[in-house]
Structure formats: structure tokens, C-alpha cells
DRENDO-1510 file (C-alpha; in Angstrom, 1 decimal, always signed):
<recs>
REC; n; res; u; v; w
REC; 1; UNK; +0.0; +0.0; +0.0 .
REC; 2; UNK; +1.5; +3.4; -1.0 .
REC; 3; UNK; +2.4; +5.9; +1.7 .
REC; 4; UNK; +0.3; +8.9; +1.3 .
REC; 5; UNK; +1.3; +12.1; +1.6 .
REC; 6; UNK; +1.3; +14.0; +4.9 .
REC; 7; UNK; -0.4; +17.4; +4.8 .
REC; 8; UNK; +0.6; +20.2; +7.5 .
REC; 9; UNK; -2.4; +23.1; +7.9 .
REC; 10; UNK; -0.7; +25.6; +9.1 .
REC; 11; UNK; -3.2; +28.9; +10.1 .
REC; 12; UNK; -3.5; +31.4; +13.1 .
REC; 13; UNK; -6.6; +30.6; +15.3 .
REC; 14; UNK; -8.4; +33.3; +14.5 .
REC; 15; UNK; -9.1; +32.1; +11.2 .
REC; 16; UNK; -10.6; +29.0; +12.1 .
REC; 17; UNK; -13.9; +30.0; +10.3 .
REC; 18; UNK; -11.8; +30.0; +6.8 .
REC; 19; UNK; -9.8; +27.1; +7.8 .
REC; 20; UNK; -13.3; +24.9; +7.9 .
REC; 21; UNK; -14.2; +26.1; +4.8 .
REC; 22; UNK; -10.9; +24.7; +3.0 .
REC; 23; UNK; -11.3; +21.6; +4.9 .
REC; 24; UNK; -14.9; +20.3; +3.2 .
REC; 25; UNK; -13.2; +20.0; -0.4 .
REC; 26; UNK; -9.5; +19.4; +1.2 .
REC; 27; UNK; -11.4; +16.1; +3.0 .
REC; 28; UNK; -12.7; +15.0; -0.8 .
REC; 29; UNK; -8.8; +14.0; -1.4 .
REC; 30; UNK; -8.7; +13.0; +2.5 .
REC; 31; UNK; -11.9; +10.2; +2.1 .
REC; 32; UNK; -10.5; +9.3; -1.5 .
REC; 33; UNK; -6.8; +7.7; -0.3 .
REC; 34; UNK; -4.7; +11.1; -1.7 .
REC; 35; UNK; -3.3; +12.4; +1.2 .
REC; 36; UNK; -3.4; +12.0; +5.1 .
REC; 37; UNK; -4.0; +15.8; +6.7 .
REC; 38; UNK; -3.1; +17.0; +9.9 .
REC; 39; UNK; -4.4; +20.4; +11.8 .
REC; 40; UNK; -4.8; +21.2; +15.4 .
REC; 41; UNK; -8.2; +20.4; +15.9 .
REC; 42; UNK; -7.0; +16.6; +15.3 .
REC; 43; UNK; -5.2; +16.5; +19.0 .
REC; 44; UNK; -7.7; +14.6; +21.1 .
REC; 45; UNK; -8.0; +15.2; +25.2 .
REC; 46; UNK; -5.1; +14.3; +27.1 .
REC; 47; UNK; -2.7; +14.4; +24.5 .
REC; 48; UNK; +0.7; +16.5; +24.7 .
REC; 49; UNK; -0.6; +19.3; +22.7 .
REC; 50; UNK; +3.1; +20.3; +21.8 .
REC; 51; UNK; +4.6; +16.7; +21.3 .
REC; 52; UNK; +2.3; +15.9; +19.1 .
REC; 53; UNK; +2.5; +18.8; +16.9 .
REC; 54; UNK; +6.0; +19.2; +16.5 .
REC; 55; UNK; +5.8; +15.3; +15.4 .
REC; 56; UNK; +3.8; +16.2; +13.1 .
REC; 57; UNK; +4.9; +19.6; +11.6 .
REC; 58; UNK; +8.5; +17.2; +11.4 .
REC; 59; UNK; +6.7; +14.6; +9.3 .
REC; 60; UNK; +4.5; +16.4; +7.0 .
REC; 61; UNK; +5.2; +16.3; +3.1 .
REC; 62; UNK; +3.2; +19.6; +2.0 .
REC; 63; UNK; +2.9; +22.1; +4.1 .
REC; 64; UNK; -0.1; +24.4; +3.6 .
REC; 65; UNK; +0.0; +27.6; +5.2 .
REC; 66; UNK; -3.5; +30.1; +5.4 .
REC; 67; UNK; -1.8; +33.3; +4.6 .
REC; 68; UNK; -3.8; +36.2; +6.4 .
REC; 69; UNK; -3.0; +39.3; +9.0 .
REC; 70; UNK; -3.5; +37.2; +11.9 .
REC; 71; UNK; -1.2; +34.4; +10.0 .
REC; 72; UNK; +1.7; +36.9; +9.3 .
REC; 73; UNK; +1.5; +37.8; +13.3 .
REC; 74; UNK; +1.2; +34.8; +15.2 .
REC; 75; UNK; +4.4; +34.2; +17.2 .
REC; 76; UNK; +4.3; +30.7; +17.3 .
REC; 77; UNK; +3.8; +30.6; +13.2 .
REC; 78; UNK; +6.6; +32.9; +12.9 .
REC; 79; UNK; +9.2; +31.2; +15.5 .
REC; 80; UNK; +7.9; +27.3; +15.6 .
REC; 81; UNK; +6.1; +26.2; +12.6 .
REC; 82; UNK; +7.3; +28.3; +9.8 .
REC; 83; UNK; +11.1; +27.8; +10.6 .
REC; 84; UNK; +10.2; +23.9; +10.2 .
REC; 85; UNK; +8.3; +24.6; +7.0 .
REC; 86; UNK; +11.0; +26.3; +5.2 .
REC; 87; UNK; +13.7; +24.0; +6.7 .
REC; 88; UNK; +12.3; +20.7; +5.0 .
REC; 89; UNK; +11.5; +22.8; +1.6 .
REC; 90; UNK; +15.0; +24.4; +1.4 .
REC; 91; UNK; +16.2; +20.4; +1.9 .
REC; 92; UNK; +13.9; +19.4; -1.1 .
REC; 93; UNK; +11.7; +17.2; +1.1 .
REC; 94; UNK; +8.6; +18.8; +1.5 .
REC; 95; UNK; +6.7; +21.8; -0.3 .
REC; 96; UNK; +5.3; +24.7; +0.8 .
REC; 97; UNK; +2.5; +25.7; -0.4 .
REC; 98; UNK; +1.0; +29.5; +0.4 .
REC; 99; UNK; -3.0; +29.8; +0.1 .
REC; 100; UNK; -3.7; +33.5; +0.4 .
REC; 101; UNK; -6.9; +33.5; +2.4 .
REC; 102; UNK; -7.4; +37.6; +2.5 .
REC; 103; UNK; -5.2; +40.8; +1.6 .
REC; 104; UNK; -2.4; +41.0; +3.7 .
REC; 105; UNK; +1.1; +41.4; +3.5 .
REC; 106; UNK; +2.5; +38.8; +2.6 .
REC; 107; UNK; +4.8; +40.3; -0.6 .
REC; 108; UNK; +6.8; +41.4; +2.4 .
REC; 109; UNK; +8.2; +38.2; +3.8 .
REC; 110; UNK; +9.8; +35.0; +2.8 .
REC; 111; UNK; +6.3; +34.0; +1.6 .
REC; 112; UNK; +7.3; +36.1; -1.9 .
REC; 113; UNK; +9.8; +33.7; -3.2 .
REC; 114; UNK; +7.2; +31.0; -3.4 .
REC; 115; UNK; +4.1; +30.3; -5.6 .
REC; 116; UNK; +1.5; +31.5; -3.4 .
REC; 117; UNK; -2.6; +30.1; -4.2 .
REC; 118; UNK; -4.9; +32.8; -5.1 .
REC; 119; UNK; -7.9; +32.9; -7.7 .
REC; 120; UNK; -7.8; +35.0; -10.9 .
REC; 121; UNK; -5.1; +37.0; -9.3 .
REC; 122; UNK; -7.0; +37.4; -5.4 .
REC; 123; UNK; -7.2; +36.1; -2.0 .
REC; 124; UNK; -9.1; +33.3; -1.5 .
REC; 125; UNK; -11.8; +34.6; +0.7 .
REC; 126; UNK; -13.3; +37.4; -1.2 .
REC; 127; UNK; -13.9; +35.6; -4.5 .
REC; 128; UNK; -14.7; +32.1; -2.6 .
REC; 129; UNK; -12.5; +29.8; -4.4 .
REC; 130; UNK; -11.5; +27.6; -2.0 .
REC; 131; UNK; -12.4; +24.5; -4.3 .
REC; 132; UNK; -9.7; +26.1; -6.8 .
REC; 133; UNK; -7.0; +26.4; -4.0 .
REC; 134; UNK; -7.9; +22.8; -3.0 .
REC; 135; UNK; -7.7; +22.0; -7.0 .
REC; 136; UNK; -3.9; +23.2; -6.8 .
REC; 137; UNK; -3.3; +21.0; -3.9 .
REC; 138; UNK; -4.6; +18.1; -5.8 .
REC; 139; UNK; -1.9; +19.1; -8.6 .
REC; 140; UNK; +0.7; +19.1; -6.1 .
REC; 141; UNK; +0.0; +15.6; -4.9 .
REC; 142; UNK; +0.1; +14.6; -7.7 .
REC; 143; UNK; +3.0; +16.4; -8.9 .
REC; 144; UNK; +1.1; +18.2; -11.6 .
REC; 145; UNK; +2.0; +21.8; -10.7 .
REC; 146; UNK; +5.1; +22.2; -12.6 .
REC; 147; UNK; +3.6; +25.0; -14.7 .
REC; 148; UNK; +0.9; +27.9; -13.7 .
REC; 149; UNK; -1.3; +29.9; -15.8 .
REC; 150; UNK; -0.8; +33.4; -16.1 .
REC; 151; UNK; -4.4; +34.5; -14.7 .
REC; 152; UNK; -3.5; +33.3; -11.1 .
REC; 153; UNK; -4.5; +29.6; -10.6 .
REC; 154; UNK; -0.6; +29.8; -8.8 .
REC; 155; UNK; +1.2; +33.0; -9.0 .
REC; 156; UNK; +4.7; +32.6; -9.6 .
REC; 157; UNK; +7.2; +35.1; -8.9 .
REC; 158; UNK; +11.2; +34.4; -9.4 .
REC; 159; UNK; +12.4; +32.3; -6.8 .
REC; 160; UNK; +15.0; +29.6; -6.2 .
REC; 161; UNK; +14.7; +26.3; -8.4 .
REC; 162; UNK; +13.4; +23.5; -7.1 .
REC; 163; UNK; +15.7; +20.3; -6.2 .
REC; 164; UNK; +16.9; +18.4; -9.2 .
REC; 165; UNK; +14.8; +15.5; -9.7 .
REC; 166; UNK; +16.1; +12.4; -9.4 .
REC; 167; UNK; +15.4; +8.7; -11.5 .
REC; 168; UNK; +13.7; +10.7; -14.1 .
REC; 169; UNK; +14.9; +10.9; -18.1 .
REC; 170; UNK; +17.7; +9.0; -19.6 .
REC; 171; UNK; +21.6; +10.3; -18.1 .
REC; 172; UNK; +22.2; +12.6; -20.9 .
REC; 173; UNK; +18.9; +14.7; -20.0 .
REC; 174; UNK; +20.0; +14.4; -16.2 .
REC; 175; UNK; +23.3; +16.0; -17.0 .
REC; 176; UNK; +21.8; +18.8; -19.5 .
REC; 177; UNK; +18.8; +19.8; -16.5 .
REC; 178; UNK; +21.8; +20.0; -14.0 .
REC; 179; UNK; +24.1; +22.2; -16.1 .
REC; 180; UNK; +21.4; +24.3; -17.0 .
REC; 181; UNK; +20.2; +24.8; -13.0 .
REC; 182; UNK; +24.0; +25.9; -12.7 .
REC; 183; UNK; +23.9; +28.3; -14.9 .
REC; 184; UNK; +20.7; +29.8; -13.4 .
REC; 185; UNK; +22.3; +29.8; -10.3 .
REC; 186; UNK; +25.4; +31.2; -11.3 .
REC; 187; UNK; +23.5; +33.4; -13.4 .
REC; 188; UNK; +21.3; +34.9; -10.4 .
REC; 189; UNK; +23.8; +35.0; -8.1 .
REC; 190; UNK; +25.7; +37.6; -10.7 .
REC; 191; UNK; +22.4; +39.1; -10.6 .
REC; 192; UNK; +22.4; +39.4; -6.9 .
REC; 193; UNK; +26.3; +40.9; -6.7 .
REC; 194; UNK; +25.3; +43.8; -9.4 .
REC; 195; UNK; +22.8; +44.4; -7.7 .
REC; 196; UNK; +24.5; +44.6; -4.7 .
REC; 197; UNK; +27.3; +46.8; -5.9 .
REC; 198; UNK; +24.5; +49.2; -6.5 .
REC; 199; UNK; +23.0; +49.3; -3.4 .
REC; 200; UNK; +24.8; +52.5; -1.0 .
REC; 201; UNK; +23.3; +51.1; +1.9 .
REC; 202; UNK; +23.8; +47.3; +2.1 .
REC; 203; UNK; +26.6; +47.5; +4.4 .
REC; 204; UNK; +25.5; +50.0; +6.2 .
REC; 205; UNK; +22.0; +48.4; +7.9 .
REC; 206; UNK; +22.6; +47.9; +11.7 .
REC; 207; UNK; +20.3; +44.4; +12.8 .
REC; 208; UNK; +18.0; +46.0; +15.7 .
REC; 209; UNK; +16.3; +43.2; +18.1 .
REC; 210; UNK; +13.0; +44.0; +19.0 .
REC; 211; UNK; +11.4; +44.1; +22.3 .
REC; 212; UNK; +8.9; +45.6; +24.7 .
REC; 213; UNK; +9.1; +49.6; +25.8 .
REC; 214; UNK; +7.1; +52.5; +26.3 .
REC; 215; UNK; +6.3; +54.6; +23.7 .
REC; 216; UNK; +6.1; +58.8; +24.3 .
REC; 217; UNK; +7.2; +57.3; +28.2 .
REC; 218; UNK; +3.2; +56.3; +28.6 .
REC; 219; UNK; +1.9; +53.5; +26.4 .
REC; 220; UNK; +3.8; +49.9; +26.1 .
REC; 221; UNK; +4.3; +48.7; +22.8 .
REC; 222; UNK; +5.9; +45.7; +21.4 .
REC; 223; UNK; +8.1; +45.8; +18.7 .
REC; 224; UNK; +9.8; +43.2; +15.7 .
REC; 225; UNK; +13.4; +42.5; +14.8 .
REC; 226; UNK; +14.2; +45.0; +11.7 .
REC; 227; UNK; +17.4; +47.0; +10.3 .
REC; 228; UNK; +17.9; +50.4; +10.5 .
REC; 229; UNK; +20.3; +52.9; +8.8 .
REC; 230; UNK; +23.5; +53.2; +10.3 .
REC; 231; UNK; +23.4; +57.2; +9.8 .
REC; 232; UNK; +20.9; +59.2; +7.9 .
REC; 233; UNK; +21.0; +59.3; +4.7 .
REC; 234; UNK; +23.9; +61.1; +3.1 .
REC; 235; UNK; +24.2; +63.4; +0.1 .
REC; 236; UNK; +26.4; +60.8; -1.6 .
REC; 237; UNK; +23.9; +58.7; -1.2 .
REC; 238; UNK; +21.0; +60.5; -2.5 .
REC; 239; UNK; +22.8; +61.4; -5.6 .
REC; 240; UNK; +23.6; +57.7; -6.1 .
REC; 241; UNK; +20.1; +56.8; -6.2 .
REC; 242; UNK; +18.3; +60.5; -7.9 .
REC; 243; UNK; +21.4; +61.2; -9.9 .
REC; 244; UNK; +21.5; +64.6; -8.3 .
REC; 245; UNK; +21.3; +66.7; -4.9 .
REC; 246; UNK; +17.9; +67.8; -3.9 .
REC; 247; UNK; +16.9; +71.4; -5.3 .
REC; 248; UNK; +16.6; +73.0; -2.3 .
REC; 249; UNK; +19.8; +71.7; -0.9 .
REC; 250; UNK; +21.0; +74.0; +1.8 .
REC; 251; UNK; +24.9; +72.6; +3.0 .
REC; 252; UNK; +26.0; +71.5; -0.3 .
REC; 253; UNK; +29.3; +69.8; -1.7 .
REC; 254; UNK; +29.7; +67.8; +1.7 .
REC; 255; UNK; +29.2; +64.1; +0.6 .
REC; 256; UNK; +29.2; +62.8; +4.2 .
REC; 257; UNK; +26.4; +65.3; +5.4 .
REC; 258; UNK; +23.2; +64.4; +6.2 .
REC; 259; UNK; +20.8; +65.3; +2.9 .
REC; 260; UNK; +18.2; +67.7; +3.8 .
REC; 261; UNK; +15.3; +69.7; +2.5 .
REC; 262; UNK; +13.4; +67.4; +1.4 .
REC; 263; UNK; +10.0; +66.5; +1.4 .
REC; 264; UNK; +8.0; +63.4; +2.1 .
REC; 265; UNK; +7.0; +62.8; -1.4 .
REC; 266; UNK; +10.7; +63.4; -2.3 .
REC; 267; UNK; +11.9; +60.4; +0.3 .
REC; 268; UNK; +8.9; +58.1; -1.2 .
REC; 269; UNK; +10.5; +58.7; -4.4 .
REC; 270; UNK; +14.3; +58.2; -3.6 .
REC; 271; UNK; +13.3; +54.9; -1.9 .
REC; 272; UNK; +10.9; +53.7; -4.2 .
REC; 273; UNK; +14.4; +54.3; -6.8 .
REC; 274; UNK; +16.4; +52.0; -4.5 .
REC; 275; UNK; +14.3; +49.4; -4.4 .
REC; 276; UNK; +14.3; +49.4; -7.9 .
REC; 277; UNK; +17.8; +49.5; -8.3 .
REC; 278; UNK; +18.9; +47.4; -5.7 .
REC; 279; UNK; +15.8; +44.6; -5.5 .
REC; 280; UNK; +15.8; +45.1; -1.7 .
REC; 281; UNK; +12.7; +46.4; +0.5 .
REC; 282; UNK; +13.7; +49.4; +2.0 .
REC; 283; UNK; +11.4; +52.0; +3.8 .
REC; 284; UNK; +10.9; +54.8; +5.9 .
REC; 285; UNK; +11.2; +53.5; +10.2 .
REC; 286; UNK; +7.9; +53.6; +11.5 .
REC; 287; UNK; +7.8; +56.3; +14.4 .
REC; 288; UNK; +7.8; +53.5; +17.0 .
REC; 289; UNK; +10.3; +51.9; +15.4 .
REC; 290; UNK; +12.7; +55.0; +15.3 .
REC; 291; UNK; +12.1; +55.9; +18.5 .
REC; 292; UNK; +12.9; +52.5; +20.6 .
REC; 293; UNK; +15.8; +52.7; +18.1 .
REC; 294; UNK; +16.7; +55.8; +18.8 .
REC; 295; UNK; +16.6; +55.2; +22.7 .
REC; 296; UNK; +18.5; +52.0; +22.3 .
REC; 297; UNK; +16.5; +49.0; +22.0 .
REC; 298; UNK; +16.7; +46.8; +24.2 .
REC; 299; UNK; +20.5; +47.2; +25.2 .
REC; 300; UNK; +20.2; +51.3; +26.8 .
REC; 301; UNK; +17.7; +50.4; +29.5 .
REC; 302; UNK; +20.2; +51.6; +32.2 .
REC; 303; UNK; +20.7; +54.7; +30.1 .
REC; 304; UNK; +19.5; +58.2; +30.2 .
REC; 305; UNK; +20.3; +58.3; +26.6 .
REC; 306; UNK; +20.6; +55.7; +24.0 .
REC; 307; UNK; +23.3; +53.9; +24.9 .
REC; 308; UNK; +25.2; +56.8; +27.7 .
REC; 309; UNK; +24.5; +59.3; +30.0 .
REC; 310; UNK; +25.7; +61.9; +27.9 .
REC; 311; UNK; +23.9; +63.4; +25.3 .
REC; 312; UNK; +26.9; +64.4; +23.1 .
REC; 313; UNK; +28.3; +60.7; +23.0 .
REC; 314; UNK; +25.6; +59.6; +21.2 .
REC; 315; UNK; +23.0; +62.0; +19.3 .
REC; 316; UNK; +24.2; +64.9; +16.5 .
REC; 317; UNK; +21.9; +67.8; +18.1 .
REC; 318; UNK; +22.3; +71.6; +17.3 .
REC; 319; UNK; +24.7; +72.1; +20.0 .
REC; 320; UNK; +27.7; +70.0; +18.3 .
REC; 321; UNK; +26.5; +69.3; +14.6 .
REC; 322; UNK; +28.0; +72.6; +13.5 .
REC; 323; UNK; +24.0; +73.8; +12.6 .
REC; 324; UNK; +23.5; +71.1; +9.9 .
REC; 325; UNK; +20.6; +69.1; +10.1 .
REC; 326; UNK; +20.0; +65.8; +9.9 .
REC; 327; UNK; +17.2; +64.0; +7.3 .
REC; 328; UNK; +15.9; +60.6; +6.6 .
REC; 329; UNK; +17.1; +57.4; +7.6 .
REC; 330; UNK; +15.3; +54.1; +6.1 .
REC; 331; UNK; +15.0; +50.4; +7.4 .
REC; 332; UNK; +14.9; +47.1; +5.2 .
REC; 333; UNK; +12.4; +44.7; +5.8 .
REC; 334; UNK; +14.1; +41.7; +6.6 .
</recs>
């Protein structure tokens, strides 16, 4: 008898009203000998609630992941389940398999580099077509989902190749697939380096671990790992991205200054440039974000300042910055 398939649902509680309406058509393949499936709701009383799901988030073959808000913010997702997912995948033994359930944010995380489930180019939800995502599952078992039409039964954007296949096609074809992947790979990494070369602030991101603090001194808040700009962003910089210094430019001809006069709209437009240029995410800091960097994350608790007692030490303030101001600084999405 043939082993069957283990399928992983991975979703955030709160969407356990969408999760039940993927499970009626996902049980069709269940009932007809395709796949075995695993969720939660299958622990019974007295079990070791966290035994038994690591067991099975280590065994699963496909891991299925309901792709929401509440999805992209669950902390056991994000540190337990996801890990595992991506783990197996990356090792060729498992695929992961993205089912957008409603718009979120998804474009902004690992989840971009796979093909991600939506219907005629949307989430799940709002057009109803959880039979279609349940139809791509069905391809996957059966190892039908090697190509994707163009009008979103899987969207598709650039990511790694998957592992070579192995036992299939005479040795000659074998050899011609394999020298082929190499050259993609060679050929994207290349890709990666120019684009890296290009990219003023790659080096220059400094990793900031996120934590709990409160915000304005009143309000806790709780904050994500992300990167922020070593300094503000420099007129070197700037011109390296816009090709030229800001009209309204006030301390010119001082590539190591901070660049300044410029607007909102004008910052929108020099990152949206980067990002182009570079193929990284880059943004503005949220203003919590700035400001638990700004008083030292999690490492300047014991400090009046970020990271000292003295003011001058650590902050470029009117007193010591020679009356030159300093402008934008941006944060990559990891």
C-alpha cells in the first residue's frame, strides 16, 4: 500500500472559520486515499498538545499555510512552525505551499519567493475559491504543478529552483537539466552581486532586536526584529540613487552630510528608486520603530540616553553638529 502524503495546515486561530471552509473539499482527497492531513483540531483530550504537533509539523510532506493578518502575526507561526516549513522545503523534502486567504502582507516576507494560491489573481476569501485552492493542492499531490497559468490559478514570482529530480529521463537529459540549473544559479547569483554593488546602503544596515518599551514614556508597545540605517542618509547617497542633490539643498558639496530639504513625497520617491535599483525592500522606520531605536533598543535600559548618560556621546543635536541638520534614515524589511 503506498504511503500517502502527509499534509501540514498551518493557520493562526483566529481564522478557524476559513480554515473549515478549506477543509470540506480538502477532505474529498482525505476520504478518497490522496493524502493524510493534519491540523490542530485533530489533537484529542489528554494528548501532549506540543509533542504531538512538532511530530507532526517534522513529518509532514506539503505544508499548507493560510496566509492572512493574523497568520503573518502569530508568534508561534513565525518562530515554531514556519522555521520547520521552510527547513524541509529548502532540503527538497517537502513543499510549501502559500493559500492566500485575504489581503495582507505577505509580498513582504519569505512567503514572496514562493508560488503563493490565489484565484484569478485574489485572495481566497473574497472571490470564494477555495475549491480552486484545493484544485492546486490536488496538482501538487500529484505532482502536476510544474507549470501555472498566467491568470493566477498559482502565481509565480522568481524564486530559487526546485531540487533536481532524481530517477527521471535518460543520463544525458539528467546532465543537460543539471548544467542548466548551474547556470541559473550562477547566473542569479551575478544578478544578486550587481545588484548589490549598487546598493549604498547594504553595508550599512545595523540588525536591531525588537522588544517591549514605552512609547512617548506612557503607552507599552511591542516591537519586531528589523534594520535600521547606520546614519541618515547622506548626500552621496542621495545622488547615487536620484542622480542629483535635492533642489533645495542648503549645506551643499559635503558628501558625508546628512541630505536635507526634502520633502515626504521626495523620500517616497528616492526609496521607491532603491528598491528598484537594488531589488531590496527598503522603507521609511515607523515612528515607534525610530524611537525604541533611537533610545536604544533593548541594550540602553540603564541609560539616560541611547546607549550613555551623555547626550553628546551619542545624538548629532544643534549644539555639536555645526547647525547642519539631519534628514531621513530608512529600514529594510528583513
Amino acid at each position: 500500500m503506498p504511503i500517502l502524503p502527509k499534509i501540514f495546515i498551518a493557520y493562526a486561530r483566529e481564522d478557524t472559520p476559513l480554515l473549515e471552509k478549506l477543509r470540506k473539499p480538502l477532505n474529498v482527497l482525505r476520504r478518497n486515499g490522496h493524502c493524510d492531513i493534519f491540523f490542530d483540531g485533530e489533537i484529542v483530550p489528554g494528548e501532549r498538545w506540543d509533542e504531538r504537533l512538532k511530530n507532526e509539523l517534522h513529518q509532514a510532506d506539503i505544508y499548507l499555510l493560510l496566509v492572512t493578518d493574523d497568520f503573518l502575526d502569530s508568534d508561534y507561526i513565525n518562530d515554531v512552525e514556519l522555521p520547520k516549513a521552510l527547513e524541509k522545503e529548502k532540503s527538497g523534502k517537502a513543499k510549501v505551499v502559500p493559500i492566500i486567504l485575504r489581503p495582507c502582507m505577505w509580498q513582504y516576507t519569505l512567503l514572496k519567493e514562493f508560488q503563493v494560491v490565489l484565484y484569478e489573481g485574489k485572495p481566497i476569501e473574497p472571490s470564494g475559491g477555495y475549491v480552486h485552492a484545493v484544485e492546486q493542492v490536488a496538482r501538487i499531490i500529484e505532482g502536476r504543478n510544474e507549470t501555472s497559468d498566467r491568470n493566477g490559478s498559482l502565481w509565480a514570482p522568481p524564486r530559487r529552483s526546485p531540487p533536481e529530480s532524481r530517477g527521471r529521463g535518460p543520463p544525458q537529459k539528467q546532465e543537460a537539466e543539471a548544467a542548466a540549473k548551474r547556470k541559473q544559479d550562477a547566473d542569479e547569483e551575478a544578478e544578486r552581486q550587481r545588484r548589490r554593488s549598487l546598493d549604498p546602503f547594504h553595508d550599512l544596515m545595523v540588525p536591531i532586536k525588537g522588544g517591549s518599551f514605552k512609547m512617548g514614556g506612557t503607552h507599552p508597545v511591542t516591537i519586531k526584529d528589523f534594520h535600521l540605517g547606520k546614519h541618515p542618509v547622506t548626500q552621496a547617497q542621495w545622488r547615487a540613487i536620484m542622480g542629483s542633490d535635492p533642489q533645495q539643498l542648503r549645506f551643499k558639496g559635503c558628501d558625508d552630510c546628512p541630505v536635507e530639504r526634502v520633502s515626504w513625497g521626495d523620500v517616497q520617491n528616492f526609496v521607491k528608486k532603491m528598491n528598484e535599483k537594488t531589488g531590496e525592500i527598503y522603507r521609511l522606520p515607523s515612528e515607534t520603530e525610530w524611537e525604541f531605536a533611537a533610545r536604544g533598543g533593548m541594550k540602553s535600559k540603564n541609560y539616560k540616553y541611547a546607549g550613555s548618560d551623555n547626550v553628546d556621546e551619542v545624538a548629532w543635536h544643534m549644539y555639536n553638529s555645526g547647525h547642519k541638520n539631519a534628514a531621513c534614515q530608512t529600514v529594510k524589511s528583513q
